[in-house]
C-alpha positions as CSV (number, residue, x, y, z in Angstrom):
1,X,-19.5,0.2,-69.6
2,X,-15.6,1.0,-70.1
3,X,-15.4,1.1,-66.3
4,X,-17.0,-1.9,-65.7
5,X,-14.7,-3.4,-68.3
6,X,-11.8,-2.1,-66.4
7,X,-13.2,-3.8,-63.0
8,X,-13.5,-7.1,-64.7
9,X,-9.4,-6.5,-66.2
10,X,-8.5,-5.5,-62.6
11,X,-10.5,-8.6,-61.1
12,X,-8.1,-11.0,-63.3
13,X,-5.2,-9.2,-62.6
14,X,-5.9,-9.9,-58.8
15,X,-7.0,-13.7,-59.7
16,X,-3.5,-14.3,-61.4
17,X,-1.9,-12.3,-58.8
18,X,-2.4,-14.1,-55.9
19,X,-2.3,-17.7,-57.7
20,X,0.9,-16.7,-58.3
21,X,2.0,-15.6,-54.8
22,X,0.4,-18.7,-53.3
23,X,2.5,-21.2,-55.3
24,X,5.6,-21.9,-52.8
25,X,8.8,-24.4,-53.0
26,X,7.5,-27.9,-51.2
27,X,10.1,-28.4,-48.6
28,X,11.5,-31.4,-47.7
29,X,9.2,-33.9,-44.8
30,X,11.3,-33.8,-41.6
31,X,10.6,-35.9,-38.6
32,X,11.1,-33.1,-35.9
33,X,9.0,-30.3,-37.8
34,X,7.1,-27.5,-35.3
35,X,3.3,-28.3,-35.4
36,X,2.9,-24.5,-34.9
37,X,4.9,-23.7,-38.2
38,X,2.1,-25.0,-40.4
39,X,-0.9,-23.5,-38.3
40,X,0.9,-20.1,-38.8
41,X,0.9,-20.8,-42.4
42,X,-2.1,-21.5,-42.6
43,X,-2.8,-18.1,-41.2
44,X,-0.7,-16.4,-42.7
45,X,-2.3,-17.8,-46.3
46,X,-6.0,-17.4,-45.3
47,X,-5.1,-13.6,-44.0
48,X,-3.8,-13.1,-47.6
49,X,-6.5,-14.1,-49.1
50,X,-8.6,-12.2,-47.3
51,X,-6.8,-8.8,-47.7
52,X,-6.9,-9.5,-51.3
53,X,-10.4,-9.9,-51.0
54,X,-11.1,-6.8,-48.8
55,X,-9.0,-5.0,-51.3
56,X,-11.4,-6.4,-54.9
57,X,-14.3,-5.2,-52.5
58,X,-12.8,-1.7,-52.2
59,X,-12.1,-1.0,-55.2
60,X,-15.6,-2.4,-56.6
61,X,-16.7,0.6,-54.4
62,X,-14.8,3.1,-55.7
63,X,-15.2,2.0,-59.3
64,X,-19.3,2.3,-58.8
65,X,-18.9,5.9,-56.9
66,X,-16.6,6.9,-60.3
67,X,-19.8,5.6,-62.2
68,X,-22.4,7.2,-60.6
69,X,-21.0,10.3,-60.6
70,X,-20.4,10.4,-64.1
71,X,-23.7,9.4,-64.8
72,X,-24.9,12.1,-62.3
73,X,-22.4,14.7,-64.2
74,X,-24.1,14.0,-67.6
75,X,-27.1,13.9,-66.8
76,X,-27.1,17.3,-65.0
77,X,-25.9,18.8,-68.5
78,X,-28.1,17.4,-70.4
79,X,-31.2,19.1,-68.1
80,X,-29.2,22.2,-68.7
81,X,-29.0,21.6,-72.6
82,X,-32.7,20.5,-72.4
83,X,-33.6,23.3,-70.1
84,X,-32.4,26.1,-72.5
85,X,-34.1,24.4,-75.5
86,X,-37.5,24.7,-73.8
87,X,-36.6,28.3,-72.9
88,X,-35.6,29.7,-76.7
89,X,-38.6,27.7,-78.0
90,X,-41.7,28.7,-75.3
91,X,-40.3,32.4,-76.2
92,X,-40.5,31.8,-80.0
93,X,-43.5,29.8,-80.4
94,X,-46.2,30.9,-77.8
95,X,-47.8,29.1,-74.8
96,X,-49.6,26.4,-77.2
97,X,-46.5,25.2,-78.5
98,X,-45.0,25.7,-75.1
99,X,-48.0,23.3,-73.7
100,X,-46.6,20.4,-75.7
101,X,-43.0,20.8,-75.0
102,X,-43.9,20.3,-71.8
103,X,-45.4,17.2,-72.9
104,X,-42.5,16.3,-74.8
105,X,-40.4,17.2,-71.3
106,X,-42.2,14.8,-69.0
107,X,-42.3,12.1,-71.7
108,X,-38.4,12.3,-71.4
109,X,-38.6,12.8,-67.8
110,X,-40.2,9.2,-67.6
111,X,-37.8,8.1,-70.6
112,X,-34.7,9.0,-68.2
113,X,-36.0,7.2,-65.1
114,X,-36.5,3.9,-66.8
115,X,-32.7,4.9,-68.2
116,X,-31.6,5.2,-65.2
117,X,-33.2,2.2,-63.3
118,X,-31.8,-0.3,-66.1
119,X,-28.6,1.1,-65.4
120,X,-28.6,0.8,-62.2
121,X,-29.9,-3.1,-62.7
122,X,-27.4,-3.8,-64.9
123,X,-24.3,-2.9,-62.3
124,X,-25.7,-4.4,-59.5
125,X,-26.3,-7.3,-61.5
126,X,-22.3,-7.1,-62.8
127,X,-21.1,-6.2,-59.1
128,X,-23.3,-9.3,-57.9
129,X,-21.7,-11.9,-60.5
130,X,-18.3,-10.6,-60.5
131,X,-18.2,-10.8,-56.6
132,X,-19.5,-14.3,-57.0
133,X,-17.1,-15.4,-58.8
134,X,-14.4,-13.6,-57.2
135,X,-15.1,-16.1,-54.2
136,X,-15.6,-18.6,-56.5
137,X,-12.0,-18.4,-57.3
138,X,-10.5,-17.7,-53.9
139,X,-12.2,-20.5,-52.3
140,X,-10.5,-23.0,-55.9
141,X,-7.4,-21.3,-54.8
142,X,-7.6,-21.7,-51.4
143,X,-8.3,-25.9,-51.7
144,X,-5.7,-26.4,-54.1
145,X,-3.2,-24.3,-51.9
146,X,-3.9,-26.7,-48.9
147,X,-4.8,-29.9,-51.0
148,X,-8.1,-30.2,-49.4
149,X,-9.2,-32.5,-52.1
150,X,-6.4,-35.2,-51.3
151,X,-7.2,-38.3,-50.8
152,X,-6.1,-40.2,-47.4
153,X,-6.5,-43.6,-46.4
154,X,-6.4,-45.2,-43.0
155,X,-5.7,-48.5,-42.0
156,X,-7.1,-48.9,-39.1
157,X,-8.7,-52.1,-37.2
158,X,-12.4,-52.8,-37.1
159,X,-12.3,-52.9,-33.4
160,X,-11.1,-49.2,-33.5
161,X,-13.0,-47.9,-36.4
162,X,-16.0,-46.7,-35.0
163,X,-13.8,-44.8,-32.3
164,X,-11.2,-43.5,-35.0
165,X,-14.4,-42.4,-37.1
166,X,-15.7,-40.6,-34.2
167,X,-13.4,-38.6,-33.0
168,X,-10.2,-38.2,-35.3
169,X,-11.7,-38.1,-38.6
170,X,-14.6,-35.4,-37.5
171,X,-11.6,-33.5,-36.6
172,X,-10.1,-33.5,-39.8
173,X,-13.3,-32.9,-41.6
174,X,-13.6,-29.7,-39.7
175,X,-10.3,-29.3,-40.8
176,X,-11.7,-29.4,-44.3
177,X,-10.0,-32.5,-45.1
178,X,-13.4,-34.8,-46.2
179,X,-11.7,-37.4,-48.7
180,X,-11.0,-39.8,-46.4
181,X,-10.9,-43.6,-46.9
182,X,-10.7,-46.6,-44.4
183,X,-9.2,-49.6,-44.9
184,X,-8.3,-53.1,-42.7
185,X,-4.8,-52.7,-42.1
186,X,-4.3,-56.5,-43.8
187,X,-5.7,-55.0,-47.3
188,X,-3.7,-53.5,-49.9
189,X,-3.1,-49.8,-49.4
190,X,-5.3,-47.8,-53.1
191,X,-3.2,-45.0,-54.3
192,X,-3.6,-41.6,-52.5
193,X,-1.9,-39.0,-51.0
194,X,-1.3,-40.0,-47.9
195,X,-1.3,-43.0,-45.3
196,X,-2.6,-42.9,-42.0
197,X,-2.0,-46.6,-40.0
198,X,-3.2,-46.7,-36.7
199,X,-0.9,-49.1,-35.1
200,X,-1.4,-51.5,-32.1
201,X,0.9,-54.0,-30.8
202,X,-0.3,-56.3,-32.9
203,X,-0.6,-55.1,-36.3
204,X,3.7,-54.9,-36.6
205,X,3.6,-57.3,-39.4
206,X,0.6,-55.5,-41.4
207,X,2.6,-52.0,-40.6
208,X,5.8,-54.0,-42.4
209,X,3.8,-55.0,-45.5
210,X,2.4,-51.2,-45.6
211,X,5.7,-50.1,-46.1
212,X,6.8,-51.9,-47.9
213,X,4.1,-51.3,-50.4
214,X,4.8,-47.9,-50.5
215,X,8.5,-48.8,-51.2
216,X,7.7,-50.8,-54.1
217,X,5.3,-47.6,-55.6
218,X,8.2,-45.0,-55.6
219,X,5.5,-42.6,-55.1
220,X,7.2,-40.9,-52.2
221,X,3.6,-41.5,-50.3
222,X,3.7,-39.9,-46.8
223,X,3.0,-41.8,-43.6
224,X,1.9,-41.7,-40.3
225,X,1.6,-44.0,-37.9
226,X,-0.9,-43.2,-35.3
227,X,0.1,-44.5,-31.4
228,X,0.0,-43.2,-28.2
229,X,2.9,-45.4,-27.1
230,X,6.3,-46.0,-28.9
231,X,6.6,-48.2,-32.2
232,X,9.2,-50.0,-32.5
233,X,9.6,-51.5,-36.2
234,X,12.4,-51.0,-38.5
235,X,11.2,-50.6,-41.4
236,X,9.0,-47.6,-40.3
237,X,12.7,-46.1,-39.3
238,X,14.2,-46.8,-42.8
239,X,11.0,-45.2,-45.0
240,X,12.1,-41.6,-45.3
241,X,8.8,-40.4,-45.7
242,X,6.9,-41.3,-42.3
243,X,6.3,-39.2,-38.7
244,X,4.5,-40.6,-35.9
245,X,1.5,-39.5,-34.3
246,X,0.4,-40.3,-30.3
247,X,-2.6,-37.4,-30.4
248,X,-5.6,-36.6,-31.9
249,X,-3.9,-32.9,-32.1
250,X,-0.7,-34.3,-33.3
251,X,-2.5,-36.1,-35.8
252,X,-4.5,-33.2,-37.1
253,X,-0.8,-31.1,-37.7
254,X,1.2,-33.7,-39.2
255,X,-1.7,-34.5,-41.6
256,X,-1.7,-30.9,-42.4
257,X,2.0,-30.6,-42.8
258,X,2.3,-33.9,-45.0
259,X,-0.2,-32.8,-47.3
260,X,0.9,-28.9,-47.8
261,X,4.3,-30.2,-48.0
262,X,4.6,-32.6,-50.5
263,X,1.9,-30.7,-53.2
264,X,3.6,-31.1,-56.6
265,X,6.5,-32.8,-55.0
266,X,5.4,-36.4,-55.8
267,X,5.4,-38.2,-58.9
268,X,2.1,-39.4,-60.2
């Protein structure tokens, strides 16, 4: 059981070791940033993770060979103890005595199999709900690394919500990205984490009342406006936190980059 106690102090260690490795200064949101930068990030973090976890599965492995063995070592000497016993007292006390010894023998016999098969229970059970929970944890860590949970809201249209809905937000979905709101671009933008207006020619005075909304909150809210062609409003070019997308892929990276980017950056 000291062993298994050990596994559970080394699982911890591990836990607190790679939330600590995976907390990381939030750089500043630039306009011109490399969409492959965050994807190799990305990778770079998930690959992390999953050495970490390849490494907690290893030594789970070793730590049940170590225990095995051990129980394997003692109970060898105890069939040599008990062996010897049975010996000295079949020679002292005659073959009647000898006849229930043998009893005696099997009985324990039968006592160490159930011993054994308990024991056996009992690690797999530990291995199976420490391994659970080792996921568990690397999955919280991985979320909260990449701010899955954050909320987003688009302002899009009606005429190009179904559209929008059908293509661009099952993309971030895959993504992982699943809190996603929609809103008309004329209503008032709820508090989240990041803005998403898809912009047409005619929404320029709903894009101006969107920014200046997030002005007025001093949250340092991200934005991204959402065009294939170019935008021209000033306002847009005056809000220092805003990119522009003109792609579904585009979209996808700079959503990805907003949201890494600015984790603990903004006030609440």
């Amino acid at each position: 059981m000291r062993i298994i106690s050990r596994s559970i102090i080394i699982v911890s260690f591990f836990f607190f070791l790679t939330l600590h490795l995976c907390s990381f200064p939030s750089p500043v949101i630039a306009q011109t940033t490399n969409d492959t930068t965050n994807e190799n990030y990305i990778k770079s973090q998930y690959d992390f993770l999953k050495d970490q976890t390849q490494k907690f599965q290893e030594r789970m492995d070793t730590e049940r060979t170590q225990l095995y063995a051990r129980v394997d070592a003692e109970r060898n000497a105890f069939y040599q103890q008990l062996t010897l016993g049975l010996t000295i007292l079949g020679l002292l006390l005659g073959g009647s005595i000898l006849a229930g010894i043998i009893g005696f023998y099997k009985s324990i016999a039968a006592i160490r199999r159930k011993a054994e098969s308990t024991l056996q229970e009992q690690i797999q059970k530990n291995q199976a709900e420490t391994l659970r929970q080792a996921r568990k944890e690397v999955r919280r860590l991985f979320v909260n690394e990449f701010g899955l949970n954050n909320h987003i809201v688009v302002a899009v249209d009606s005429s190009r919500q179904s559209e929008f809905e059908s293509i661009e937000k099952q993309l971030l979905s895959k993504k992982g990205f699943t809190n996603i709101s929609m809103v008309n671009p004329s209503d008032e933008i709820p508090s989240c984490d990041l803005v998403v207006f898809v912009y047409n020619d005619d929404l320029n005075s709903q894009l101006d009342k969107v920014v200046e909304q997030l002005e007025e909150s001093q949250k340092q809210t991200p934005l991204i406006v959402y065009y294939p062609g170019r935008v021209e409003n000033q306002k847009v070019g005056k809000y220092p936190y805003h990119s522009f997308a003109n792609s579904p892929m585009t979209l996808m990276s700079w959503v990805v980059n907003m949201i890494t980017s600015t984790i603990g950056s903004r006030s609440s």
